[in-house]
FIZAVEX-821462 format. One line per 3 residues: number of its first residue (from 1); for each residue x, y, z of N, C-alpha, C, O, CB. Coordinates in pm, whole numbers, plus 50000, padded with zeros to 5 digits. Each point is the difference from the previous one (the first is absolute). Glycine has a CB too. Layout:
BEGIN
NUM> X/Y/Z/X/Y/Z/X/Y/Z/X/Y/Z/X/Y/Z; ...
//
This chain:
BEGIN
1> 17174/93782/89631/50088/49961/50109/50103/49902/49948/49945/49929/49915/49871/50107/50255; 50294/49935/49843/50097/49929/50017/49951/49871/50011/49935/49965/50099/50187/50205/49988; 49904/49752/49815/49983/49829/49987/50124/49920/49980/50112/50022/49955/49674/50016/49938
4> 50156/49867/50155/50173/49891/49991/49952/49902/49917/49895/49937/50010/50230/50065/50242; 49955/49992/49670/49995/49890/49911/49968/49876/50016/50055/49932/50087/50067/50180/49853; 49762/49832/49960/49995/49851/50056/50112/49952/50052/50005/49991/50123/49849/49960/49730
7> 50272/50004/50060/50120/49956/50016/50031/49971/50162/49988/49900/50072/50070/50230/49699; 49977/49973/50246/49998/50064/50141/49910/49914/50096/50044/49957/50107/49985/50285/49790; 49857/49739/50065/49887/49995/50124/50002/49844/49981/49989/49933/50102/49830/50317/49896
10> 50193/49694/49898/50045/49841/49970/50108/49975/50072/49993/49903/50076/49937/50082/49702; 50199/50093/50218/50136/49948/50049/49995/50011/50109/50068/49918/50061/50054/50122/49792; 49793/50070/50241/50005/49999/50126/49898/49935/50072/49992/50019/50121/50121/50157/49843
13> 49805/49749/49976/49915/49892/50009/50072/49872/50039/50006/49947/50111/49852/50166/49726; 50204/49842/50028/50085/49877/49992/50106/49966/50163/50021/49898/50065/49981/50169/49621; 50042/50076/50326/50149/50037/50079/49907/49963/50194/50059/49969/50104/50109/50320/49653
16> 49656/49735/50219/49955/50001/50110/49971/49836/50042/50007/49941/50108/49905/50320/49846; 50057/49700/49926/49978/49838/50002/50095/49957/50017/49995/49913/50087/49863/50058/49792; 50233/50043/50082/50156/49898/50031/50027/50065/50140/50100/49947/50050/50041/50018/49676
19> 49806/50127/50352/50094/50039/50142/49871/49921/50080/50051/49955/50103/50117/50340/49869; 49691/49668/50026/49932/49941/50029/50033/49811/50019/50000/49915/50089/49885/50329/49811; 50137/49765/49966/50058/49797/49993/50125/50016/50093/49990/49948/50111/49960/49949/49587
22> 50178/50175/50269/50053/50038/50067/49979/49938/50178/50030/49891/50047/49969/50289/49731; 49952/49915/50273/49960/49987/50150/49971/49877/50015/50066/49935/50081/49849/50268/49954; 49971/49728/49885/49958/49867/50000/50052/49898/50007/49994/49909/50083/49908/50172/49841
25> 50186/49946/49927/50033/49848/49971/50134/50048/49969/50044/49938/49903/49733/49918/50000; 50331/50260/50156/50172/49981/50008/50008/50034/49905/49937/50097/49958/50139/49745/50157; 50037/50063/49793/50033/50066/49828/50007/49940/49940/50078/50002/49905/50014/50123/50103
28> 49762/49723/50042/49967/50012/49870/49918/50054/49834/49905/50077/49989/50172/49817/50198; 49998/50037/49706/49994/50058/49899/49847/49992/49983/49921/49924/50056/50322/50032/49860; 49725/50177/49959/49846/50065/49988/50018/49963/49861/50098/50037/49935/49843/50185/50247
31> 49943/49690/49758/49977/49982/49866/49957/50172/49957/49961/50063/50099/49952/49633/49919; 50090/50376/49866/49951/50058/49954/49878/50029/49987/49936/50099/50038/50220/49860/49923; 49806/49924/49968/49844/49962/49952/49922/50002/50171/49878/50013/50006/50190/49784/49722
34> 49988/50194/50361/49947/49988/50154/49988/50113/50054/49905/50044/50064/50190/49769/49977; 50057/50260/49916/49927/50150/50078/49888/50104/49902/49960/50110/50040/50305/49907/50101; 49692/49914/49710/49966/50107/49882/49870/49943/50052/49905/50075/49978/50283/49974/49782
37> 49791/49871/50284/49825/49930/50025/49999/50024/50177/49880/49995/50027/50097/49748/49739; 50085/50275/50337/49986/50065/50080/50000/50141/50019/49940/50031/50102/50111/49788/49927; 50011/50308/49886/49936/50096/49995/49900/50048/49846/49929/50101/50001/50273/49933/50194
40> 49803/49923/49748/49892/49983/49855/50079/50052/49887/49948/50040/49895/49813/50009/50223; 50378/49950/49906/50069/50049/49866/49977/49930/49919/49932/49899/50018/50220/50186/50051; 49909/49959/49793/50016/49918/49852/50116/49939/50041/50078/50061/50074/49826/50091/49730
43> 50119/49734/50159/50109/49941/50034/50113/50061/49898/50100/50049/50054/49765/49736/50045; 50129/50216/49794/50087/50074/49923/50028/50149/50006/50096/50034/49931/49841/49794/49953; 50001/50271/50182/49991/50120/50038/50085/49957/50136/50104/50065/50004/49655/50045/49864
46> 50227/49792/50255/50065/50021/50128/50149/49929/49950/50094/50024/50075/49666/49968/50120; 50261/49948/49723/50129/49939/49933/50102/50086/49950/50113/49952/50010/49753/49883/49928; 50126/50297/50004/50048/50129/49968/50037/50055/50116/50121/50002/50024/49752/50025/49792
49> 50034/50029/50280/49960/50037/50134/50151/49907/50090/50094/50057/50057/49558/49967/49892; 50333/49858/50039/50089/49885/50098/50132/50018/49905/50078/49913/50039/49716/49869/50065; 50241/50259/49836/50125/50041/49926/50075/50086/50020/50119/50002/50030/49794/49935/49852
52> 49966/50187/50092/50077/50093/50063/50054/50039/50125/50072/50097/50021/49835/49932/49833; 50044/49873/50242/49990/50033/50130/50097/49922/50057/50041/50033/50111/49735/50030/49888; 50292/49794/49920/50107/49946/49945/50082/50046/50043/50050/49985/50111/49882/49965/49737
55> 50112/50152/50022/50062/50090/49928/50090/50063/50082/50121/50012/49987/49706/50010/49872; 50054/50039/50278/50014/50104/50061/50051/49925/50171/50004/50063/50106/49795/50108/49701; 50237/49661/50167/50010/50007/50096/49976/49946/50166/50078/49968/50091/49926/50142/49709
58> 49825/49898/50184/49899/50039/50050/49941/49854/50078/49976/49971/50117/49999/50247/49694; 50013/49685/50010/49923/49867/50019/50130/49882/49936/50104/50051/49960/49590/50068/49997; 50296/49772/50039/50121/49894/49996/49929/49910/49895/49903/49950/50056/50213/50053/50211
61> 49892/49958/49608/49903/49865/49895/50104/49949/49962/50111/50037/49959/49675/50051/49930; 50143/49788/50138/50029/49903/49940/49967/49912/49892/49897/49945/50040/50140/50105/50125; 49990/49905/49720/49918/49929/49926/49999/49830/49988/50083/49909/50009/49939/50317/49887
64> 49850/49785/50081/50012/49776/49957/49928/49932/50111/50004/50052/50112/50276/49916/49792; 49669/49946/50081/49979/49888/50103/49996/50061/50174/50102/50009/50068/50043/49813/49731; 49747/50207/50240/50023/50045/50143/50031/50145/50005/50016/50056/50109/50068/49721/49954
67> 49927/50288/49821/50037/50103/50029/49959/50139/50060/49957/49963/50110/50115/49902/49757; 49918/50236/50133/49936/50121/49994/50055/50126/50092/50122/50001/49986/49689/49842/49954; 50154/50244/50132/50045/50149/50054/50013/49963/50141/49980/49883/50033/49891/50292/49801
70> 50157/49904/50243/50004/50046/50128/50122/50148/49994/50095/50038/49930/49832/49669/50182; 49982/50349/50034/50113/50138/49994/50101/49995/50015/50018/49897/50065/49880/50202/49993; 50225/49963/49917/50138/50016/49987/50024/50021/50125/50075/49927/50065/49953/50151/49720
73> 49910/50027/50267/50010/50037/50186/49907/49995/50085/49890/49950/49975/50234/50185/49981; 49911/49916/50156/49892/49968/50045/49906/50099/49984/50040/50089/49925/50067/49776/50205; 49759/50155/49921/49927/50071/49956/49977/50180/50057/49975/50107/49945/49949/49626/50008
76> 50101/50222/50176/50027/50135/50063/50113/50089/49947/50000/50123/49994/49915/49767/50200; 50217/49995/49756/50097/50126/49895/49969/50028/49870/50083/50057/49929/50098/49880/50174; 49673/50017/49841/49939/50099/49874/49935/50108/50004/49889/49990/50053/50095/49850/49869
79> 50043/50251/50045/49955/50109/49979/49907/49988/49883/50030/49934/49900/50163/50167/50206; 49654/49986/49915/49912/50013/49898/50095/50072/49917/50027/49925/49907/49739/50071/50206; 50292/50104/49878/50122/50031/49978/50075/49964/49883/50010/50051/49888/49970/49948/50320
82> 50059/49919/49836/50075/49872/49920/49932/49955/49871/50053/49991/49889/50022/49918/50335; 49792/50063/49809/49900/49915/49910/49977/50113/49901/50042/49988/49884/49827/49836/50294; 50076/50269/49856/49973/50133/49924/50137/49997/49894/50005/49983/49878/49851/50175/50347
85> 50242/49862/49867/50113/50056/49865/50057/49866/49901/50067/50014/49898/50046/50203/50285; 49837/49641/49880/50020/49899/49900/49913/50004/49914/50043/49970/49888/50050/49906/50238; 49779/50156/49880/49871/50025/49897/50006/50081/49892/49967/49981/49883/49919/49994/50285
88> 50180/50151/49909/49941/50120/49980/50105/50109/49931/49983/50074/49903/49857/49861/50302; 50279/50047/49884/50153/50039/50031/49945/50165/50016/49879/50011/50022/50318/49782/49812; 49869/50310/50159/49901/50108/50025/49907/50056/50028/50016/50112/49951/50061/49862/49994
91> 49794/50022/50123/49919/50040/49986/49935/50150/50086/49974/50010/50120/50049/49735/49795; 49962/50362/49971/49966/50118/49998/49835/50061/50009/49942/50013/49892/50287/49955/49992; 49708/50062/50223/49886/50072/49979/49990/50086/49907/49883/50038/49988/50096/49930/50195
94> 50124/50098/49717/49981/50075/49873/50105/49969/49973/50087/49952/50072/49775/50219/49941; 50141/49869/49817/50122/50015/49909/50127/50090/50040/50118/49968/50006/49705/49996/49828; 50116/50155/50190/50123/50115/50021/50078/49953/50152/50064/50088/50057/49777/50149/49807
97> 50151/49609/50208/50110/50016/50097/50068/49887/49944/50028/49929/50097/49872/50181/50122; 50154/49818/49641/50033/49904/50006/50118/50071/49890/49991/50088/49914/49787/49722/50180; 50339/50101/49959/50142/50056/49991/50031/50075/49822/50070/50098/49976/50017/49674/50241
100> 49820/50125/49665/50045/50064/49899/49895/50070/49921/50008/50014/49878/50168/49833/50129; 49708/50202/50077/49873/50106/49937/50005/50100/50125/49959/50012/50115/49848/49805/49734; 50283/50257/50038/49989/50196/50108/49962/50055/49829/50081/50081/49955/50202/49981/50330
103> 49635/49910/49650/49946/50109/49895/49922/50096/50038/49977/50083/49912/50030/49771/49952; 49936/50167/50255/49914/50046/50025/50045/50166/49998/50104/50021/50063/49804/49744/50050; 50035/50345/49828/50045/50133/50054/50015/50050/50134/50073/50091/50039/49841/49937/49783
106> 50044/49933/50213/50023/50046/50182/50056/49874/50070/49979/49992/50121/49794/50178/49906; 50294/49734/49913/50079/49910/50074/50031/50061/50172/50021/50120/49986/50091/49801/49747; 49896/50056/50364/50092/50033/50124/49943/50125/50034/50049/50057/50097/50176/49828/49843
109> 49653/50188/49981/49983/50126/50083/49865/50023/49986/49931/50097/49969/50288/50005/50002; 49751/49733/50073/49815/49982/49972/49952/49952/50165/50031/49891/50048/49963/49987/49634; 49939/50208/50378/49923/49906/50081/49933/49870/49994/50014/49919/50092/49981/50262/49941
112> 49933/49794/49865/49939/49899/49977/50086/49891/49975/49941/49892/50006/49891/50238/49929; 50294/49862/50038/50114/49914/49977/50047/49958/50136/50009/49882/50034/50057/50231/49749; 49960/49979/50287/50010/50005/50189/49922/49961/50062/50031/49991/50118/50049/50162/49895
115> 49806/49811/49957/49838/49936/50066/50025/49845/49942/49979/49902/50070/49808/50346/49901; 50258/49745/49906/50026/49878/49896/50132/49920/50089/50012/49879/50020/49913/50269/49702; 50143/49935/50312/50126/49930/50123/49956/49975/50108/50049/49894/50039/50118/50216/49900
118> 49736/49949/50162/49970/49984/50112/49926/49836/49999/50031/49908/50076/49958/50384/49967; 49874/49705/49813/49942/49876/49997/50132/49905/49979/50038/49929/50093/49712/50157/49809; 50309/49916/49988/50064/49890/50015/50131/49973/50094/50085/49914/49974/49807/50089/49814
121> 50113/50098/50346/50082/49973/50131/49916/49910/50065/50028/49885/50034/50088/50333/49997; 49774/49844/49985/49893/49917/50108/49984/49857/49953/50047/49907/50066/49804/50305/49986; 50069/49764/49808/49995/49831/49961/50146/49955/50013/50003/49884/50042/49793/50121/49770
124> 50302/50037/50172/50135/49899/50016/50004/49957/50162/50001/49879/50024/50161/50257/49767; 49840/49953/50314/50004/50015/50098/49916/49874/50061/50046/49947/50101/50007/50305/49857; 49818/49693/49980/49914/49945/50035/50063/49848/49948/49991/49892/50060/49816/50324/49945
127> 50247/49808/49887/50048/49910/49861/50116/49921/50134/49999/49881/50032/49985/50320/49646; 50103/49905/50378/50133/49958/50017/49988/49919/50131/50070/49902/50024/50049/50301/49850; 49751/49863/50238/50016/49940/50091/49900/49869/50074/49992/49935/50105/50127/50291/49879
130> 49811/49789/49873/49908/49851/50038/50078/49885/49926/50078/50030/49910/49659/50084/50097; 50247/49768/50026/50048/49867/49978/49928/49924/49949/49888/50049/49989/50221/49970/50155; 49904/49781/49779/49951/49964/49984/49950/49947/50122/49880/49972/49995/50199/50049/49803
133> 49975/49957/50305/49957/49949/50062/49880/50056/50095/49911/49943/50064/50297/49961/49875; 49834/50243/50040/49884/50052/50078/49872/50014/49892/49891/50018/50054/50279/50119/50127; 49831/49858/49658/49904/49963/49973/49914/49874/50004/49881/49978/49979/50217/50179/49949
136> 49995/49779/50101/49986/49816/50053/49872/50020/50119/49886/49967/49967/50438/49928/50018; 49699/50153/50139/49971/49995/50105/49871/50112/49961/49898/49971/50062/50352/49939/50081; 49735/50209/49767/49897/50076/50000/49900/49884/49959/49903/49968/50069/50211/50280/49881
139> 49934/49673/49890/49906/49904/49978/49933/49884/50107/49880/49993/50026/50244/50065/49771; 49961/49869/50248/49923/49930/50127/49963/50033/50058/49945/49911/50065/50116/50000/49947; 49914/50229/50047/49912/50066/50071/49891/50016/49962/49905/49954/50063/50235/50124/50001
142> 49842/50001/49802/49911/50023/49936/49878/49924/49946/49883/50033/49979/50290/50080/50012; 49909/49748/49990/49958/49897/49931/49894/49911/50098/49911/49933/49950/50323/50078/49901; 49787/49997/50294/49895/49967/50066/49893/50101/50078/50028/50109/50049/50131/49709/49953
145> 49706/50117/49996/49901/50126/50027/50038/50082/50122/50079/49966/50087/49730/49904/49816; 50119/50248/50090/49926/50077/49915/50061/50022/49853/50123/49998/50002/49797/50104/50212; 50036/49913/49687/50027/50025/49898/49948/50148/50008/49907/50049/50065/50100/49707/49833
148> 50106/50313/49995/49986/50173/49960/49959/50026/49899/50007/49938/49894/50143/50119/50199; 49800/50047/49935/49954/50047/49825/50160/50087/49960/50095/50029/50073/49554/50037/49955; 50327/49953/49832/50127/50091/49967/49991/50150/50064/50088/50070/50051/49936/49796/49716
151> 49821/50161/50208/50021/50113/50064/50046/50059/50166/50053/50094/50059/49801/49881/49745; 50078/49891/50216/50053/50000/50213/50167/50021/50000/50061/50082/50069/49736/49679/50047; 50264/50140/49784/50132/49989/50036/50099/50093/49987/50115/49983/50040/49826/49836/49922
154> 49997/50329/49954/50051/50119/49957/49929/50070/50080/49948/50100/49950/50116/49865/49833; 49913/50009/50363/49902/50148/50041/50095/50052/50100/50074/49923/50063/49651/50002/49918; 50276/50223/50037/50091/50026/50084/50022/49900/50163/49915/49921/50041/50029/50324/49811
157> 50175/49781/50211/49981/49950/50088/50074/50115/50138/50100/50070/50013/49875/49672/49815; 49935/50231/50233/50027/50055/50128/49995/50009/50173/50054/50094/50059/49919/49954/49744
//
């Protein structure tokens, strides 16, 4: 099945903690070392992670004395979206849909390439229209009891 990169699951970690302080405590600034020990990153692994996300935009650093992150926007105008393609920039459920690998012999006249587009319509779709902030709000929900198992939280619903 389709996995997301630590990277990924760190940056959209980090991006959930800062829309959390956020709500809390306004804008002020997030030590690093504060949000890497509030969700259990490496601090040097979420420092890469807080760069790129920089980079992209996304989050605002500062350095020195007092310093540290908060988001660039607000949180409801991030797109998981967003975070994904600052991490990630592309990301393809297979090789044969990504703009410069068509080696394939049946390029464009493969079903299984057309099944390979449909998955990666649907995860963007999901990608484009959830927020940080609505992962913000899944977590505080979540975060007080009942607590879920993983498997409860993937069971159909109806």
């Amino acid at each position: 099945m389709l996995k997301i990169s630590q990277k990924t699951e760190y940056a959209t970690r980090a991006m959930v903690e800062l829309a959390l302080r956020r709500f809390r405590d306004g804008d002020a600034l997030v030590p690093a070392r504060s949000l890497a020990d509030a969700q259990h990153i490496p601090l040097r692994f979420l420092e890469q992670q807080l760069g790129a996300l920089h980079k992209a935009g996304l989050v605002e650093s500062f350095r020195g004395a007092g310093g540290g992150c908060r988001l660039a926007k607000d949180p409801a105008a991030i797109r998981v979206a967003d975070v994904v393609d600052a991490i990630e920039g592309p990301l393809y459920p297979m090789h044969c849909l990504e703009d410069e690998e068509h080696k394939c012999f049946q390029d464009s006249h493969c079903g299984l390439q057309e099944l390979w587009g449909d998955v990666h319509l649907a995860i963007r779709e999901v990608f484009e229209k959830t927020t940080v902030a609505d992962l913000a709000e899944r977590h505080r929900r979540l975060a007080e009891p009942p607590l879920w198992s993983p498997s409860e939280l993937i069971r159909p619903r109806g």
